[in-house]
C-alpha positions as CSV (number, residue, x, y, z in Angstrom):
1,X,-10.8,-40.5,0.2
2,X,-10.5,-37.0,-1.7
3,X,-8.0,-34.9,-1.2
4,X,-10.6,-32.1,0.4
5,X,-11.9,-34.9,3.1
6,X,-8.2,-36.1,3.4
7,X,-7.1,-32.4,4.9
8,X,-10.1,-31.4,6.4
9,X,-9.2,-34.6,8.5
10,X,-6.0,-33.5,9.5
11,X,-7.0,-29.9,10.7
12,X,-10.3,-31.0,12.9
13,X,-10.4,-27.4,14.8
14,X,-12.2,-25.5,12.0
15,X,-15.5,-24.2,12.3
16,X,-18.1,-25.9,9.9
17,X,-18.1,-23.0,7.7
18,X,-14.4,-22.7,6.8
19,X,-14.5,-26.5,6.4
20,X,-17.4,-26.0,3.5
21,X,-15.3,-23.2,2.4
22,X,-12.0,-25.0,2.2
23,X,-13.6,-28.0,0.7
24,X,-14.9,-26.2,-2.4
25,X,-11.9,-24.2,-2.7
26,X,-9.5,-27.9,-2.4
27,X,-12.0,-29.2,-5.0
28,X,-12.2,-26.4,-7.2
29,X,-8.1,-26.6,-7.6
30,X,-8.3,-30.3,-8.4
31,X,-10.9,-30.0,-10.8
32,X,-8.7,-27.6,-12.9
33,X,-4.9,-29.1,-12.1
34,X,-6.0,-32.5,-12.1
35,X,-5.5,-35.8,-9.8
36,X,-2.4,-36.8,-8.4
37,X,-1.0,-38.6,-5.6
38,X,1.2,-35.2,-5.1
39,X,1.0,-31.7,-5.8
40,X,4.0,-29.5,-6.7
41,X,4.5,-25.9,-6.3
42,X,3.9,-25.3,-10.4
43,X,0.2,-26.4,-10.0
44,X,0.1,-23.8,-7.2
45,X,0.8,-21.3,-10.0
46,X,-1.0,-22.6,-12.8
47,X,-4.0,-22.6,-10.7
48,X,-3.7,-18.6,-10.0
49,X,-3.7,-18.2,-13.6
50,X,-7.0,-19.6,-13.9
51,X,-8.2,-17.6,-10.8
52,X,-6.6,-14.7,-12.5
53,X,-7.9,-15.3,-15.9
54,X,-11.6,-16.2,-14.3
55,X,-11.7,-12.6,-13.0
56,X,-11.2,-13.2,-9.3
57,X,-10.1,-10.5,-7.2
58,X,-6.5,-10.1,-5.9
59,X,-8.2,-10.8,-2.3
60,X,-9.4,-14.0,-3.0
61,X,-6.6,-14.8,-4.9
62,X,-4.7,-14.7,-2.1
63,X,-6.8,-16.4,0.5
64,X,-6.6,-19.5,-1.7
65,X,-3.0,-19.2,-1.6
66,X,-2.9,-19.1,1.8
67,X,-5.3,-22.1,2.0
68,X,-3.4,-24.2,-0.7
69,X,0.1,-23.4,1.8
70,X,-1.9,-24.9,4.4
71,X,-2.5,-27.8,2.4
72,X,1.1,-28.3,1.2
73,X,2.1,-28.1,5.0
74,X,-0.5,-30.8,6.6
75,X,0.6,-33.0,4.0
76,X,4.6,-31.9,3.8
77,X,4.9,-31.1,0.1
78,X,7.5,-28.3,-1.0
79,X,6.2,-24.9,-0.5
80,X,8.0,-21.8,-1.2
81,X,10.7,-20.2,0.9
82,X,9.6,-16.8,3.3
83,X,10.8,-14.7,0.6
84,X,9.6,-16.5,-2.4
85,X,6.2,-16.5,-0.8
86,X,6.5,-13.1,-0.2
87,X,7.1,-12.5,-4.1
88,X,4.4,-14.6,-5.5
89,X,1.7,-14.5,-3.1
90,X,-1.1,-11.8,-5.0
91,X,-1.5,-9.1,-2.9
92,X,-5.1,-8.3,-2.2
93,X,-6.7,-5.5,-3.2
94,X,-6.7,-2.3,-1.3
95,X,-10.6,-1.0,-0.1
96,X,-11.7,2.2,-0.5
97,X,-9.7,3.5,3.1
98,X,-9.9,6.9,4.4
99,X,-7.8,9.7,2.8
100,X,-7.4,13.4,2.4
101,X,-9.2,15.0,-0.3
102,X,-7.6,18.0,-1.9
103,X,-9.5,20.6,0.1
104,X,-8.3,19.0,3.2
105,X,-4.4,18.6,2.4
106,X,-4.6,22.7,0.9
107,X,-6.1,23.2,4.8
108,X,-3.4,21.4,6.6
109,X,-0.8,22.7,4.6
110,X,-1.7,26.5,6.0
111,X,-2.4,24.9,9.0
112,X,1.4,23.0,9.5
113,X,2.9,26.7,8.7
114,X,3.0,27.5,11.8
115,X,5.0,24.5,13.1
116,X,8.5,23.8,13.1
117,X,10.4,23.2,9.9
118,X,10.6,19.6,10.4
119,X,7.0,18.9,10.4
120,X,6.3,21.4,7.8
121,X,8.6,19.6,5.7
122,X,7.1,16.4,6.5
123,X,3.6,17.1,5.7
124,X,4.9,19.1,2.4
125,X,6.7,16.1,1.3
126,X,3.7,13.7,2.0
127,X,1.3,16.2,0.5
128,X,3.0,16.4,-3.0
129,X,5.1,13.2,-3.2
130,X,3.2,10.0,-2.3
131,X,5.6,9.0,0.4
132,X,5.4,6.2,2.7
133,X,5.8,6.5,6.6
134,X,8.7,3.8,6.3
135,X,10.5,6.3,4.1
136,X,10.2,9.4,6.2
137,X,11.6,8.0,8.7
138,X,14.4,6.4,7.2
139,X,15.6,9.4,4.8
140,X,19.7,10.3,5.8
141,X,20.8,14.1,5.4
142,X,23.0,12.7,2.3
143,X,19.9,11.6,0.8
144,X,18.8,15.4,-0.1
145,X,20.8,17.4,-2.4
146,X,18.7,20.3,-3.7
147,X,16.3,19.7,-5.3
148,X,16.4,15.9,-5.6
149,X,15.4,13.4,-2.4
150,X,16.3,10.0,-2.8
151,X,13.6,7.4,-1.6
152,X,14.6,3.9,-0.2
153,X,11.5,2.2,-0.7
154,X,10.6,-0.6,1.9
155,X,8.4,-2.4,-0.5
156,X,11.0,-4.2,-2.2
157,X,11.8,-1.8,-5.3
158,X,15.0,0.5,-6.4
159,X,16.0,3.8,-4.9
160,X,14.2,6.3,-6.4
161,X,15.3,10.2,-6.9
162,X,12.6,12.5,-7.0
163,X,12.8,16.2,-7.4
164,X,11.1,18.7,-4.8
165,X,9.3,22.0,-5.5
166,X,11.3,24.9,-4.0
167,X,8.8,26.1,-0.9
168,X,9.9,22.2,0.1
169,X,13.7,22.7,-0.5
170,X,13.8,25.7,1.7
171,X,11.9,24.2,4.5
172,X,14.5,21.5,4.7
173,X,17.6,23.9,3.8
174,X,15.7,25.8,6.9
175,X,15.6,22.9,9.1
176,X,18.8,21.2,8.4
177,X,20.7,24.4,9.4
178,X,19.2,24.7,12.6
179,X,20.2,21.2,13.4
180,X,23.4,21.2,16.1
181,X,23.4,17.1,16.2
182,X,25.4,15.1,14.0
183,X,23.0,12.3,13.7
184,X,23.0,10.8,9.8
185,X,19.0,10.5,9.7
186,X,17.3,13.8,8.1
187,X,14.2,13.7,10.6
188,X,15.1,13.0,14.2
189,X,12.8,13.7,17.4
190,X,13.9,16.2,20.5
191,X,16.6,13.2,21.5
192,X,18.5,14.4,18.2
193,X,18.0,10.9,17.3
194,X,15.8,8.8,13.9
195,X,12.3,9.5,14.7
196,X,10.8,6.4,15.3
197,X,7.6,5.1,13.5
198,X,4.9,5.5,16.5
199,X,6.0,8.8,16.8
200,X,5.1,9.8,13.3
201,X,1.4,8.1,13.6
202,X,1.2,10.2,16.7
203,X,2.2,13.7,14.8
204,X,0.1,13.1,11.5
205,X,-2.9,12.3,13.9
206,X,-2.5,15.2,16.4
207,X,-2.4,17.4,13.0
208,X,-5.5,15.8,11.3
209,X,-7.3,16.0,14.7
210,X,-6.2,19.6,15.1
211,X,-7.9,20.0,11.6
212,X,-11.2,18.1,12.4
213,X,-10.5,16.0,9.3
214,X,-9.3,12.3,11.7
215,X,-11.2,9.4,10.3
216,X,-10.4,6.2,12.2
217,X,-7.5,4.3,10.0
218,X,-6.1,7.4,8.8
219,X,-2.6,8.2,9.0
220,X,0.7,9.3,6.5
221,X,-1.1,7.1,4.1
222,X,-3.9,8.8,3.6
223,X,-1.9,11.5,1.7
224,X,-0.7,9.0,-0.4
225,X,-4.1,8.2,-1.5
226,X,-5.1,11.7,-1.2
227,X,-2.4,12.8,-4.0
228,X,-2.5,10.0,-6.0
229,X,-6.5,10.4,-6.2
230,X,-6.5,14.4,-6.7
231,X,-3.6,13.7,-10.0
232,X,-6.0,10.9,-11.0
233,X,-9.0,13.2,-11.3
234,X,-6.8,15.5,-12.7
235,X,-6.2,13.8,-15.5
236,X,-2.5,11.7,-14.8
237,X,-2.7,8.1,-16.3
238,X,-1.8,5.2,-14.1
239,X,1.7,4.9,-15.7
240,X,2.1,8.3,-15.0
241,X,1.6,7.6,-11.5
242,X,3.8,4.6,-11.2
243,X,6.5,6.9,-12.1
244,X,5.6,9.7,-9.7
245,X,4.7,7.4,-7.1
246,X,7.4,5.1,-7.4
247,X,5.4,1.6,-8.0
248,X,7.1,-1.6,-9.6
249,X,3.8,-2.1,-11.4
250,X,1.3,0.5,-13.3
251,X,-1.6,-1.8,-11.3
252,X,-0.9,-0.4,-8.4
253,X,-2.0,3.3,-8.5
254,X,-5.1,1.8,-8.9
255,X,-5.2,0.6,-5.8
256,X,-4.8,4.0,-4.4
257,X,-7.3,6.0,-6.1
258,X,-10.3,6.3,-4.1
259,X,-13.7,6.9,-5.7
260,X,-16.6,8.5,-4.0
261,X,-20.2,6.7,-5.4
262,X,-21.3,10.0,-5.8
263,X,-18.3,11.0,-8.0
264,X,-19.5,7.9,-10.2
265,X,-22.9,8.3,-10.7
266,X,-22.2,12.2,-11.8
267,X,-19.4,10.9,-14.1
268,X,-21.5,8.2,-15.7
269,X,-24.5,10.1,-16.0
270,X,-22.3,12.6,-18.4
271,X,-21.5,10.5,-20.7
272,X,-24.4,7.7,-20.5
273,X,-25.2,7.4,-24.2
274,X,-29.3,6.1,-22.8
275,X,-29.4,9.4,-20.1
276,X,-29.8,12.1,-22.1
């Protein structure tokens, strides 16, 4: 019995498709790592390779990893520890998700004037820096020192200091000396305490409702694209934004930078050696 017919025998609850669909992907990593009465973790990875090298796309990259894991399991072979898996498995590819363009973040920034200094400061640090959610809400007081703000990335990668522009600075000199509490974390909520992560989806969606600009999915995020998109277009090279954004790899600014099909067809009608 092949390996493909072997598994699909020991996981009967899948739908007729996904069995086709397992089947060719469980033959397709035979054909290329060979026959053998057992698999080890190495062919896992040598496989990739030849995904990688074939052109696939980080997304299906990864759904055959997470197919081959279910393979390893159903027939107890070694897999990978949590965070091993964690490490290796490719990470798929980011779509093209709703973000601010640069009209829209100038408009909110006016708009957030008028708020306290804490969300001011927020939105000012999101709209220059591409900051995560994770890492506004878990900056300490003794992570600013004027100018710098050291990040804590939750994505697995070093602290990183960046600098802030002075209109930020003073918002957060303004805001930190109107705080009385003596809680550690630099944002807190009304309770004097860390604001917590719902509560920051709920304030970046009342202001981008506020604004008219809410598109379902959007969220602190969306600035992150938003910057890294408007530097892109103006003219920052994706190592340039690794550094600025804080990325382990120069890949992954890609992953950010939205384009509009519009945008595209303008761009490559320019310089289209057979359109003119």
């Amino acid at each position: 019995m092949s390996l493909a017919k072997s598994f699909l025998a020991k996981v009967p609850s899948l739908s007729d498709s996904t069995k086709r669909r397992y089947a060719e992907l469980i033959n397709h990593f035979v054909a290329h790592v060979g026959k053998k009465p057992r698999y080890q973790r190495e062919d896992v990875l040598i496989y990739l390779t030849v995904l990688a090298e074939n052109g696939a796309s980080r997304t299906y990259q990864a759904w055959c990893f997470t197919v081959l894991k279910t393979l390893f399991d159903v027939n107890a072979w070694q897999w990978w520890t949590r965070s091993e898996e964690r490490r290796l498995k490719p990470k798929p590819d980011e779509p093209n998700m709703p973000y601010l363009r640069l009209p829209e973040m100038q408009k909110i920034l006016e708009a957030v004037a008028s708020k306290s200094p804490m969300i001011h400061a927020m939105v000012r640090i999101a709209s220059t820096r591409p900051t995560r959610r994770i890492e506004l809400q878990s900056f300490n007081r003794d992570d600013y020192a004027r100018p710098y703000l050291r990040v804590k990335t939750k994505k697995g990668g070093e602290a990183n200091t960046i600098t802030l522009d002075e209109q930020t600075c003073n918002l957060l000199d303004e805001y930190l000396a109107g705080r009385k509490d003596e809680d550690q974390a630099l944002f807190v909520s009304r309770h004097d305490r860390r604001v917590t992560l719902p509560l920051l989806s709920f304030i970046v969606r009342q202001i981008l409702e506020e604004q008219g600009v809410y598109k379902r999915g959007m969220g602190w995020h969306s600035f992150r694209r938003g910057v890294t998109t408007a530097l892109h277009k103006a003219g920052a090279s994706e190592r340039y934004l690794q550094e600025y954004g804080g990325w382990r790899s120069p890949t992954m600014p890609h992953r950010y930078i939205q384009l509009e099909p519009s945008e595209v067809d303008e761009k490559i009608r320019r310089i289209h050696p057979l359109l003119h």
